[in-house]
Phi, psi and omega in degrees: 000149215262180176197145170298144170269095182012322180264021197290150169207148173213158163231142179192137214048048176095339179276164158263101189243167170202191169269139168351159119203200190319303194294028158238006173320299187301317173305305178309290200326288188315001180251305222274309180244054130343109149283004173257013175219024187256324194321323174306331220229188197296159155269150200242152165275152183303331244238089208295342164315297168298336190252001170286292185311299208292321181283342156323294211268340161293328160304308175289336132341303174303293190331296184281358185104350222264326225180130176220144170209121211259136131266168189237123191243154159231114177090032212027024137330052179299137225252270200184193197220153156189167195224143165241143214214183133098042162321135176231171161317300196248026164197157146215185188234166204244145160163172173082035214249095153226157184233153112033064158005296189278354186300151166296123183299127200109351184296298187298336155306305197281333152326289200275355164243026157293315199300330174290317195280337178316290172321314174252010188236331170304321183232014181058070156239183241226301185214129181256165179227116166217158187212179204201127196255154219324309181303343188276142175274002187307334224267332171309298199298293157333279206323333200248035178235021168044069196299197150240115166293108156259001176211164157220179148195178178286006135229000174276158156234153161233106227254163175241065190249164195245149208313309168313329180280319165291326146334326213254321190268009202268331206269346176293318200271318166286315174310282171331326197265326193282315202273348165307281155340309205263340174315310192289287185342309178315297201317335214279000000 
């Protein structure tokens, strides 16, 4: 099974990505429990600490291949973060995907589809799994990447998409999002 190389980084489309690491504990904490971007999500502890030990134990995840969690900077800027996880021979899955408040607009898009392209053009895979819940308008945003609903419950949808269909819905969204980003950028 292919694996990211321990120091990976990469930059695309105005972004900057690399891998977690300790020094982004407090960064992570401070997104996660948020209360204006937590409704969605795990509840995370206040405690930067806890959130140290979980990326501790997400490097031995990485070692194996297993779980990548990527940040996003623009300008040594930290963006937001996501992650892709449950790696197979042929699939993972997307998810743990905030950005910032303060992020640029279009960052938290393109975030999340460097983290999709990572899964399927980095490491070959096949197939993605992601999922979303009723409440989120995100579920909208999946939607225009012409998944297969394989599960629901009450609050989720759980989506299948294959590489050609995110290939097909992505490019509207990197065209759209880079020239916003660069817009802003001029400004600063």
């Amino acid at each position: 099974m292919k694996k990211l190389p321990e120091n990976f980084t990469l930059e695309r489309y105005g972004l900057q990505v690399r891998l977690v690491n300790d020094d982004d504990a407090e960064f992570i904490t401070t997104l996660r429990t948020d209360t204006r971007l937590c409704k969605f999500i795990h509840e995370t502890s206040s405690d930067v600490e806890v959130q140290r030990q979980w990326i501790q134990n997400y490097k031995l995840r990485e070692a194996q291949g297993l779980d990548y969690y990527f940040m996003f900077s623009i300008n040594g800027v930290r963006q937001g973060v996501a992650r892709i996880y449950d790696i197979t021979e042929d699939s993972f899955s997307q998810g743990s995907w905030i950005f910032s408040p303060d992020a640029f607009l279009g960052a938290s898009v393109l975030g999340h589809i460097i983290s999709c392209e990572i899964g399927f053009d980095f490491l070959d895979k096949q197939v993605l799994y992601t999922d979303a819940h009723r409440k989120n308008t995100t579920h909208r945003y999946v939607q225009s990447f012409n998944p297969e609903i394989i599960n629901t419950d009450e609050e989720n949808i759980y989506y299948k998409i294959l590489p050609e269909n995110y290939n097909q819905g992505k490019f509207r969204y990197i065209k759209q999002c880079v020239k916003v980003m660069q817009d802003a950028l001029k400004e600063l």
